[in-house]
Each structure stands twice: as structure tokens, then as C-alpha cells.
Biotite code that builds the C-alpha atoms (Angstrom):
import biotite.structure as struc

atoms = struc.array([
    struc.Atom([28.671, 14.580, -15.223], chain_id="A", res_id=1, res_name="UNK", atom_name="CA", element="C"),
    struc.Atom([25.205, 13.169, -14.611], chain_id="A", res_id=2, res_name="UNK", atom_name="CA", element="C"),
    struc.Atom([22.568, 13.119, -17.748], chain_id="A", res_id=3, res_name="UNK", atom_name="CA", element="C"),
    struc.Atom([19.959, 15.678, -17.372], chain_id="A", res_id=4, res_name="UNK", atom_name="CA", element="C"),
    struc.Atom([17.038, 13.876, -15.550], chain_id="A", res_id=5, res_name="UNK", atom_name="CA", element="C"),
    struc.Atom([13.633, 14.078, -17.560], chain_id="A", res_id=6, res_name="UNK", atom_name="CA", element="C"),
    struc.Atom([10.819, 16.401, -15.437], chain_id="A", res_id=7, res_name="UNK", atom_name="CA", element="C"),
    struc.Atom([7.529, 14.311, -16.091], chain_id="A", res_id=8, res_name="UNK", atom_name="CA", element="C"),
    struc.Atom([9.494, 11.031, -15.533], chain_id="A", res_id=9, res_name="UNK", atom_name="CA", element="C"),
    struc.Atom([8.099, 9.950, -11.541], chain_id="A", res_id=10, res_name="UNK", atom_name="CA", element="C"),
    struc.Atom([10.457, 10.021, -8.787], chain_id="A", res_id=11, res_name="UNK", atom_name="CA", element="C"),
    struc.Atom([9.345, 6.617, -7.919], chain_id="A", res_id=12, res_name="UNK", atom_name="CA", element="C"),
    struc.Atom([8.026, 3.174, -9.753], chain_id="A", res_id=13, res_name="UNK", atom_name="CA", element="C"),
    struc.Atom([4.042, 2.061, -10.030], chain_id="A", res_id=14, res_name="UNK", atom_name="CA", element="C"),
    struc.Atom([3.091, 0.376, -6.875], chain_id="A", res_id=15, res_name="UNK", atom_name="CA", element="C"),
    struc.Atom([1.704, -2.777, -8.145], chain_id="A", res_id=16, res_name="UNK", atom_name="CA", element="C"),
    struc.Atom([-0.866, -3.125, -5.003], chain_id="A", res_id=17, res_name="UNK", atom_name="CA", element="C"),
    struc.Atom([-2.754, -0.246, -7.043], chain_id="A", res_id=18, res_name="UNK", atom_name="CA", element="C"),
    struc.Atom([-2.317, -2.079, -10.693], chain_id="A", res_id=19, res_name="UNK", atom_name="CA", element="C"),
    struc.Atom([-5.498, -3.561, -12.276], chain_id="A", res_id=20, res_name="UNK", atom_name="CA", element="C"),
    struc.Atom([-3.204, -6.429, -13.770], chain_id="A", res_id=21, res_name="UNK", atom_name="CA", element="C"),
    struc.Atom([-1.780, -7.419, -10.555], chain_id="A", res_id=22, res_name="UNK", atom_name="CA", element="C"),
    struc.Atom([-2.929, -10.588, -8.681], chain_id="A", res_id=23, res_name="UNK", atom_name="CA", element="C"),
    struc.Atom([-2.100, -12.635, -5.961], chain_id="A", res_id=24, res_name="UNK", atom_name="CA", element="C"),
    struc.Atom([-0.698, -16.510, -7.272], chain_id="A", res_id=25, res_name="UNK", atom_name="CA", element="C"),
    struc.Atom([-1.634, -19.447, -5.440], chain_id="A", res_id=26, res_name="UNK", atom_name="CA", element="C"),
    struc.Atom([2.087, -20.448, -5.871], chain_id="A", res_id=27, res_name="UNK", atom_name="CA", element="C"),
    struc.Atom([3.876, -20.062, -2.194], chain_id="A", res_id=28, res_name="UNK", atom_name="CA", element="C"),
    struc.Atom([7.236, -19.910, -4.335], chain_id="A", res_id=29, res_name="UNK", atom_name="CA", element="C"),
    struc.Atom([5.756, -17.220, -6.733], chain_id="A", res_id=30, res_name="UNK", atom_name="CA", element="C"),
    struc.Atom([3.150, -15.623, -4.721], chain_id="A", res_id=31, res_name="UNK", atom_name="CA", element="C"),
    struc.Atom([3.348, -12.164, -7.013], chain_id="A", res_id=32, res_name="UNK", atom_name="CA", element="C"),
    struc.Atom([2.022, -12.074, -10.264], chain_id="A", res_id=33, res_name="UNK", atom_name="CA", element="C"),
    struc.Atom([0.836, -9.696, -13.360], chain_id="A", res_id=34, res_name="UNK", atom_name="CA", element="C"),
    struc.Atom([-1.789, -10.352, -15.750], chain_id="A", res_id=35, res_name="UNK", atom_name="CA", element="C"),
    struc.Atom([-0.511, -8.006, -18.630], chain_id="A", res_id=36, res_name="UNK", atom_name="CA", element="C"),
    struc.Atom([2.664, -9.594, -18.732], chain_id="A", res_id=37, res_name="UNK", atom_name="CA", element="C"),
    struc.Atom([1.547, -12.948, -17.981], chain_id="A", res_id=38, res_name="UNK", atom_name="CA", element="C"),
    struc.Atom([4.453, -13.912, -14.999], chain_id="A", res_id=39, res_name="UNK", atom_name="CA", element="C"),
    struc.Atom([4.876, -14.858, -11.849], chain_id="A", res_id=40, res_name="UNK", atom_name="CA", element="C"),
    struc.Atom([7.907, -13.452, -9.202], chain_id="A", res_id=41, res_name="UNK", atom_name="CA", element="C"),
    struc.Atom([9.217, -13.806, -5.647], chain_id="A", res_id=42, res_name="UNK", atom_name="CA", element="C"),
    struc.Atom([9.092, -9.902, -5.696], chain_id="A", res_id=43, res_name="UNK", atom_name="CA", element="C"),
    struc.Atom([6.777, -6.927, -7.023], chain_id="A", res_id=44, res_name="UNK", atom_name="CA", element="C"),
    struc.Atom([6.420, -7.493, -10.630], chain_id="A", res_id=45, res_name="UNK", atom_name="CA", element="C"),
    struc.Atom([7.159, -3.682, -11.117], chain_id="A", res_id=46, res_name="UNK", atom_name="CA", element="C"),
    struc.Atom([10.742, -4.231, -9.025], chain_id="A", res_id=47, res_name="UNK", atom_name="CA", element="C"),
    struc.Atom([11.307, -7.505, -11.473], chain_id="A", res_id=48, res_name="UNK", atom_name="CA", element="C"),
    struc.Atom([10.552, -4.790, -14.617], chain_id="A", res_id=49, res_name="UNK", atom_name="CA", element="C"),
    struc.Atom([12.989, -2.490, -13.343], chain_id="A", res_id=50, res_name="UNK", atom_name="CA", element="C"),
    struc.Atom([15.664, -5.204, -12.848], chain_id="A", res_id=51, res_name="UNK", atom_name="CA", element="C"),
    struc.Atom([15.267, -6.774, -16.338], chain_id="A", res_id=52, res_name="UNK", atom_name="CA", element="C"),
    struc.Atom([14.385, -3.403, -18.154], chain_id="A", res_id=53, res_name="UNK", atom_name="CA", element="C"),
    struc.Atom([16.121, -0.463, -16.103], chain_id="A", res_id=54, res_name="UNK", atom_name="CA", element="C"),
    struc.Atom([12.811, 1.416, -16.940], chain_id="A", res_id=55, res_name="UNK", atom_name="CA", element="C"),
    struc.Atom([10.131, 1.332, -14.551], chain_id="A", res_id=56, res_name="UNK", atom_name="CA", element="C"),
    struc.Atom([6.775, -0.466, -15.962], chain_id="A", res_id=57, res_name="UNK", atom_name="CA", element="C"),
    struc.Atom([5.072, 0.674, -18.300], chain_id="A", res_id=58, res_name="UNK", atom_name="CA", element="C"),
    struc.Atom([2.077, -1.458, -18.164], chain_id="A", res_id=59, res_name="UNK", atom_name="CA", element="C"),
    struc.Atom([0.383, -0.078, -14.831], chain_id="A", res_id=60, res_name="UNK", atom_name="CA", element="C"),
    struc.Atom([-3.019, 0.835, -15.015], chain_id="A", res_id=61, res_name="UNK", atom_name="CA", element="C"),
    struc.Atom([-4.602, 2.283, -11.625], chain_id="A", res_id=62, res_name="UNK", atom_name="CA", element="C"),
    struc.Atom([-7.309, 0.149, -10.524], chain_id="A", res_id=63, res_name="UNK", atom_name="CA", element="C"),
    struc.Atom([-11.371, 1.677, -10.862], chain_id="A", res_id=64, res_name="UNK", atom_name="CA", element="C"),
    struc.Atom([-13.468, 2.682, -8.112], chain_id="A", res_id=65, res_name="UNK", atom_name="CA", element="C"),
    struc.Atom([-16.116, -0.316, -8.086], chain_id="A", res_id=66, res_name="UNK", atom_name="CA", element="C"),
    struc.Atom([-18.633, -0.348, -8.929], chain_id="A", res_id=67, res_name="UNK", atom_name="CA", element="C"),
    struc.Atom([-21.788, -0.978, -7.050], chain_id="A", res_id=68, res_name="UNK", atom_name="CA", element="C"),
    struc.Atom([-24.561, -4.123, -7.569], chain_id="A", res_id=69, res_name="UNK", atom_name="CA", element="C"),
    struc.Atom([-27.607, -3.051, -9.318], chain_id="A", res_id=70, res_name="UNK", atom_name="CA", element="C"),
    struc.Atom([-30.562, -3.008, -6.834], chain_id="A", res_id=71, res_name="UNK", atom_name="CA", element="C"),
    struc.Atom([-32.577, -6.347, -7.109], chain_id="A", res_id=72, res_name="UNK", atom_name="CA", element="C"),
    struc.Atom([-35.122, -6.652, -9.678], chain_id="A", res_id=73, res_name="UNK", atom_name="CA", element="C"),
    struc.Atom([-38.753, -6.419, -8.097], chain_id="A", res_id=74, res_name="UNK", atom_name="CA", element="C"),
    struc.Atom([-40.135, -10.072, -7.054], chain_id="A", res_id=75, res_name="UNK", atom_name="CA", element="C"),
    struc.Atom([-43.942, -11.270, -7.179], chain_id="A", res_id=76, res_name="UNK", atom_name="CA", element="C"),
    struc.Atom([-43.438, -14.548, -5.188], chain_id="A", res_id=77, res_name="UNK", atom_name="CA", element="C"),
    struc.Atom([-40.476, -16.309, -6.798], chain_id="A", res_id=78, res_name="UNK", atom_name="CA", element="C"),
    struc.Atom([-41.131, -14.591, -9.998], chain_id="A", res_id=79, res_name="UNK", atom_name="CA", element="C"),
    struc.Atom([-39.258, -11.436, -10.961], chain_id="A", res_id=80, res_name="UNK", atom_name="CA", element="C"),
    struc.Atom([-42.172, -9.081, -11.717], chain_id="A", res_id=81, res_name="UNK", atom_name="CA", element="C"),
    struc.Atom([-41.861, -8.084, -15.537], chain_id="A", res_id=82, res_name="UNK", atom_name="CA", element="C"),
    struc.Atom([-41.775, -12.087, -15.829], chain_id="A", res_id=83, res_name="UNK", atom_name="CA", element="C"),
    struc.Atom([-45.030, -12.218, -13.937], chain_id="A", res_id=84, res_name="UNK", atom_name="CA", element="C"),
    struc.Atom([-46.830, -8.990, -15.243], chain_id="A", res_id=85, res_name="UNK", atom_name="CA", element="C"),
    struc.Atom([-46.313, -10.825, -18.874], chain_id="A", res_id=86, res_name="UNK", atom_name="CA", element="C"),
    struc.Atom([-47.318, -14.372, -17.664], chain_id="A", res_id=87, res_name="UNK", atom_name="CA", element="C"),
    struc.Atom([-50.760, -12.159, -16.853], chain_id="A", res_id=88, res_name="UNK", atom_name="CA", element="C"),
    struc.Atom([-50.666, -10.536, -20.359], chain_id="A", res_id=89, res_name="UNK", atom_name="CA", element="C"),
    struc.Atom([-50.565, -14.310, -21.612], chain_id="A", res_id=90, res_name="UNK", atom_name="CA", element="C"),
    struc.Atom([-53.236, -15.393, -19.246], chain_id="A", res_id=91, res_name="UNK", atom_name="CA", element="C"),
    struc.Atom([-55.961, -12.657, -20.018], chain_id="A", res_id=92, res_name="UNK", atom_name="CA", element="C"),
    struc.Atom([-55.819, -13.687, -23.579], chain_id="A", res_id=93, res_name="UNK", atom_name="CA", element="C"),
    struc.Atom([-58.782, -15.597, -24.510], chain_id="A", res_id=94, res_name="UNK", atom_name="CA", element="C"),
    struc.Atom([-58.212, -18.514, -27.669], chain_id="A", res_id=95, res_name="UNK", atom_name="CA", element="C"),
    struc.Atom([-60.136, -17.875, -30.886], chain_id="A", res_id=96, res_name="UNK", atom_name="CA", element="C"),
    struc.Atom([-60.227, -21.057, -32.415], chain_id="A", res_id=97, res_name="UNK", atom_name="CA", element="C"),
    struc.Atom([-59.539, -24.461, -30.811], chain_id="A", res_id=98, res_name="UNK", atom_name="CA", element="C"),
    struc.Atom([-58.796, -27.150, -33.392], chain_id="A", res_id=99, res_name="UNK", atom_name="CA", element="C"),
    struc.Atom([-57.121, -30.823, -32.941], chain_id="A", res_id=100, res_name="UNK", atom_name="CA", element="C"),
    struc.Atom([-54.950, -29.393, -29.614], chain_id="A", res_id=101, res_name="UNK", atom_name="CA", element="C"),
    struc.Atom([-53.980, -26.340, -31.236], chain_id="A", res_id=102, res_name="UNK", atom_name="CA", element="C"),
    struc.Atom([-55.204, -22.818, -30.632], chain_id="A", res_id=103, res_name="UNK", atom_name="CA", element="C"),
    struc.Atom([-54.924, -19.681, -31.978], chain_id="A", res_id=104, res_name="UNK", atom_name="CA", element="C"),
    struc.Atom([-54.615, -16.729, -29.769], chain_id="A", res_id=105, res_name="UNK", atom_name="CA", element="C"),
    struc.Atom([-56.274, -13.229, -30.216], chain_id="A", res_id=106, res_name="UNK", atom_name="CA", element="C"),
    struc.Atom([-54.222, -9.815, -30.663], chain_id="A", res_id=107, res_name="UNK", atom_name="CA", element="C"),
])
């Protein structure tokens, strides 16, 4: 007789092409590999889990939608523009006093 089966265990394993932690190796001999585990395998690191474990891994995490750039900042020239609109705060200033190369500026 076969042990009861649990109901909210899946039917099948994580498929590591969906994982957050998997990556591609630059090893042709290992070319699988998981970050969270920190190896490298000939097969899916999930199938290498289930060999050594008998449990299917318990590390996946589903990858995030990405996330888009933020828009460019505004430009004046080369300049991003807050960087220029306070180069003109800086410019409109006037000095108050002038004394042996240093000056003081007003509020």
C-alpha cells in the first residue's frame, strides 16, 4: 500500500528557467547553475535537488516582472537641468565683500 500523497504538494518540480537564482555558467562542462545554492550541474539544478534530496527544491523563487528604466532626466545642453537651474541660482548671486581672493556671498 502506497502512503497517502499530500494535496498542496505540486504534481511537478520548479522549472528552474523561471527561478530568480538560476543562471547560465560560462563553463561548457557545467553550463547550469544556481545562485542560492551556489553550484554548478550538467543538468537542471532543480533535477540535481531531487536526485540528492528526493524532495523537489525548495529554494525557487519565480522571477519579477521588470521593471522599466526611469525616463531620462531633463537636459539643458550637456547639463541635466536641476544641475543647471542651480548653477543659475549660484550665478545671480552678487558677492558682498571681496577681501584678499575671498568673497562672501549674499543670502
Amino acid at each position: 500500500m502506497s502512503a497517502p500523497q499530500d494535496s498542496a504538494a505540486p504534481a511537478r518540480g520548479p522549472n528552474c528557467f523561471s527561478c530568480k537564482h538560476f543562471a547560465v555558467s560560462w563553463d561548457a562542462a557545467l553550463p547550469y547553475s544556481c545562485r542560492l545554492m551556489g553550484f554548478k550541474s550538467r543538468g537542471l539544478p532543480a533535477i540535481e535537488v531531487l536526485r540528492a534530496d528526493g524532495v523537489f527544491c525548495r529554494g525557487f523563487a519565480a522571477k519579477g516582472a521588470a521593471t522599466p528604466a526611469p525616463p531620462p532626466e531633463p537636459m539643458v545642453g550637456r547639463v541635466p537641468r536641476a544641475a543647471a537651474e542651480d548653477a543659475f541660482e549660484v550665478l545671480d548671486k552678487k558677492p558682498l565683500v571681496a577681501r584678499k581672493g575671498r568673497s562672501v556671498w549674499s543670502a
